[in-house]
N, C-alpha and C positions, 0 to 999 in steps of 0.2 A: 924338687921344685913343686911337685905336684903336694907334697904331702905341707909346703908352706902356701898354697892354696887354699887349701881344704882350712889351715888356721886362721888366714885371714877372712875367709869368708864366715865363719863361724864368729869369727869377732866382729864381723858387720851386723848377724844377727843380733849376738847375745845383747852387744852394746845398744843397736838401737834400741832393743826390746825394752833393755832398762831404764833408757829415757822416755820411754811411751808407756809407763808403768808412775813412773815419776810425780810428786802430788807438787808442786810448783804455787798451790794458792799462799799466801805470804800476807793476810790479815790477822791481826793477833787477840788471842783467846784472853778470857781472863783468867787471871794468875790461879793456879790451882793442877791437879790432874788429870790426865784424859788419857784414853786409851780407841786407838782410831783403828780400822780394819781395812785394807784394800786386795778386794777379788780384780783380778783383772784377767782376759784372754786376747791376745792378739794373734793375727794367721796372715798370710799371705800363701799367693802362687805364682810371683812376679817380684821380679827384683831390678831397681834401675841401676845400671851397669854405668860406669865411668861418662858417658857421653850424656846420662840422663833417661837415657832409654828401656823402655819394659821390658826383660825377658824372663819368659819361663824358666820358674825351678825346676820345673820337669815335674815336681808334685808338690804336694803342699806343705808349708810348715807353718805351725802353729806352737804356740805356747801359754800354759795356765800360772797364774802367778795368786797367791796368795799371801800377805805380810801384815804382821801385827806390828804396829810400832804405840810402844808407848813415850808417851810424852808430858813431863813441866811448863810449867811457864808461872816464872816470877818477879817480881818487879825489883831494877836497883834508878834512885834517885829521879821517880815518878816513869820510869820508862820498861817497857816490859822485855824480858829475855827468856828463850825457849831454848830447851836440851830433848833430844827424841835421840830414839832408835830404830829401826826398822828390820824388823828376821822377816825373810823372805823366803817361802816354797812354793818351790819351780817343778814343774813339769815341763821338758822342753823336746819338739819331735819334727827331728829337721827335716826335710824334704827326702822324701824316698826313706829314710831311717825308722829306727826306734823309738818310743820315747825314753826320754832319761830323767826320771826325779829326786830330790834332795833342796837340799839347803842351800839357797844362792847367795849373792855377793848382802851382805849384810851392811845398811847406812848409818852412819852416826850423823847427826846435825846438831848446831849451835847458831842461837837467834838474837841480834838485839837492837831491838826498834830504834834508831838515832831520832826518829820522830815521832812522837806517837799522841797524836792530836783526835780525841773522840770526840771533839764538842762536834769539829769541822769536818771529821771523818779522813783526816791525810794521817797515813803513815808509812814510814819510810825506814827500811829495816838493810843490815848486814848480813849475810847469808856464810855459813861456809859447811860443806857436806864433805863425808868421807865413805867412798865405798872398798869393803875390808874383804881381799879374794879369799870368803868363805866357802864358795860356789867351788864344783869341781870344773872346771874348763874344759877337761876332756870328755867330760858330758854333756858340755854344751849347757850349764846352770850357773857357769860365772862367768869374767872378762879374764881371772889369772892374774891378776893386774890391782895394785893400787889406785885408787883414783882421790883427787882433791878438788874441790870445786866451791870453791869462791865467789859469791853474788852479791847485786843489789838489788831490790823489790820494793816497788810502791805500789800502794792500794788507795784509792778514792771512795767513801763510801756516802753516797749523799743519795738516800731513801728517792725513789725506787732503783738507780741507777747504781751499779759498783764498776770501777774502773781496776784490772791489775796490768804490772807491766814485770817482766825479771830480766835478769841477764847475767849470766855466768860466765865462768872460763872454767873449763873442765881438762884441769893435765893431769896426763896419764903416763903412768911407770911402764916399764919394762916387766914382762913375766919372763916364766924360768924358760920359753921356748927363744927370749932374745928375740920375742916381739915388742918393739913400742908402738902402742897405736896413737895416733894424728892428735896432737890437742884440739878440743873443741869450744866453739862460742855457742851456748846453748840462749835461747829469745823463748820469752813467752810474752802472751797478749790474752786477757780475758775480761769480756766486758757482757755486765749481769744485768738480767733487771727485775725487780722484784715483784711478783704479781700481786702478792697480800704480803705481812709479814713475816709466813710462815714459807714464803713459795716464793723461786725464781728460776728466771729461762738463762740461758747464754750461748756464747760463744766463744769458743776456746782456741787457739792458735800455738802451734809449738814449735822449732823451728831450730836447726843445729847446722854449723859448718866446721869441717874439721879441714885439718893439715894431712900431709902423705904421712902413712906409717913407716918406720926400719924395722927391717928384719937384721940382725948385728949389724946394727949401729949402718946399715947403706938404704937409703931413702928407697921405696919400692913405687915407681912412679904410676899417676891415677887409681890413686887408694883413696884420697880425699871423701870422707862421709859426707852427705850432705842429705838432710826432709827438711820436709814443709808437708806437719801434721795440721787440719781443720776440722771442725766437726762441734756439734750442737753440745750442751748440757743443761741437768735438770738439779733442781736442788729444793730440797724441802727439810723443816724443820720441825722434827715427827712429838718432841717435846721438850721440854729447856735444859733436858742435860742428852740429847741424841738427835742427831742431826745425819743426814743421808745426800752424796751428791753422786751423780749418774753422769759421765760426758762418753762419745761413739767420735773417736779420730778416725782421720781417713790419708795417707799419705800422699799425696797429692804430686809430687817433684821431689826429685833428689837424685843422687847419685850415690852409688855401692848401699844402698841403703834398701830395705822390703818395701814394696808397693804395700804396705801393711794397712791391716782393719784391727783399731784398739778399743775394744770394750774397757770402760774402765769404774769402778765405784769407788768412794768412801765411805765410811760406817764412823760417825765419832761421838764418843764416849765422854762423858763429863763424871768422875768421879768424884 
């Protein structure tokens, strides 16, 4: 029992970690390629427990994340569609342990605007993500686990104001330990504003609720994930093919989840 502890807690971290890593903006580029960069570090020394409540990990854990993902975006019958991938290297150092680095859970994405109105600034897109267990689990660098996540995303853009909204369903397979973890509703909210045309402030909101995990196949009851990340960001745009955005989450509520602090940037490339 102890040693199906130690797995499910390790899938509290890895999992959130990857959704606080997550690039969620959903406004579409135009058609051509790009190649984007995300540093991210997140850490905690608190973790809310079933009830909601902060307790000590007893030390701290933190994680570096680095990933290239390159990405398309081309148009069919005036509406634009996007393919990416994302390689991710992790360095992950769990409370009291080592660190462990390599190659984590690797994303595929596929994009297609159902709306995609620039005069007025609305668009309105189909989302569906694929995270592929590249990552080793027992070093705490993946989930072990297939994941498929399905979304819708709208974006407002009417100068100086940007509005986005998403919302996912995030299910999750079984790994080889005969873990399945909780499906989840992942929310996001971000609303910009732009100070000149080169420059913008926001505010960014993340937000997930999952179902109890099985351990074969019997429900393991008050497993349910659940944050509520907030926290500022900064975005500038350094020249018309590179662009930089900067957001600082801060986990605010949840359950089996890290009181986590997520640094996080983008770097994007217009090729």
């Amino acid at each position: 029992m102890k040693a199906a502890i130690l797995v499910i807690t390790g899938l509290f971290l890895v999992g959130t970690a990857a959704a606080g890593v997550s690039d969620f903006d959903n406004a579409p580029f135009a058609p051509g390629f790009y190649l984007q960069g995300y540093p991210a570090y997140s850490t905690a020394t608190k973790i809310y427990n079933a009830d909601g409540e902060a307790q000590d990990m007893g030390d701290t854990w933190s994680a570096i994340n680095f990933s290239l993902r390159p990405t398309y975006c081309g148009m069919l019958n005036q509406n634009r569609w996007q393919v990416s991938a994302a390689v991710p290297f992790t360095s992950n150092t769990p409370a009291g342990g080592d660190a462990e680095s390599g190659i984590g859970d690797v994303q595929l994405s596929a994009t297609y605007w159902i709306l995609d109105d620039h005069r007025q600034g609305n668009f309105f897109s189909f989302w569906l993500w694929s995270d592929l267990p590249t990552g080793d689990d027992e070093k705490g660098l993946g989930t072990g686990q297939l994941n498929l996540r399905p979304g819708l995303a709208y974006t407002m853009e009417r100068f100086p104001y940007q509005v986005q909204a998403s919302a996912y369903y995030n299910l999750r397979m079984k790994d080889s330990d005969e873990v399945k973890p909780g499906d989840e509703i992942w929310g996001n909210f971000a609303f910009g504003y732009g100070v000149n045309e080169n420059t913008a402030i926001g505010l960014d909101a993340e937000t997930g609720w999952g179902q109890d995990l099985k351990l074969n196949s019997t429900t393991v009851p008050d497993t349910k994930q659940q944050w509520f990340r907030v926290g500022p960001s900064f975005e500038y745009q350094i020249n018309p093919n590179v662009g930089l955005k900067l957001k600082g989450l801060y986990n605010v509520m949840g359950t089996n989840s890290p009181q986590s602090i997520d640094i996080w940037a983008r770097v994007n490339w217009g090729l």
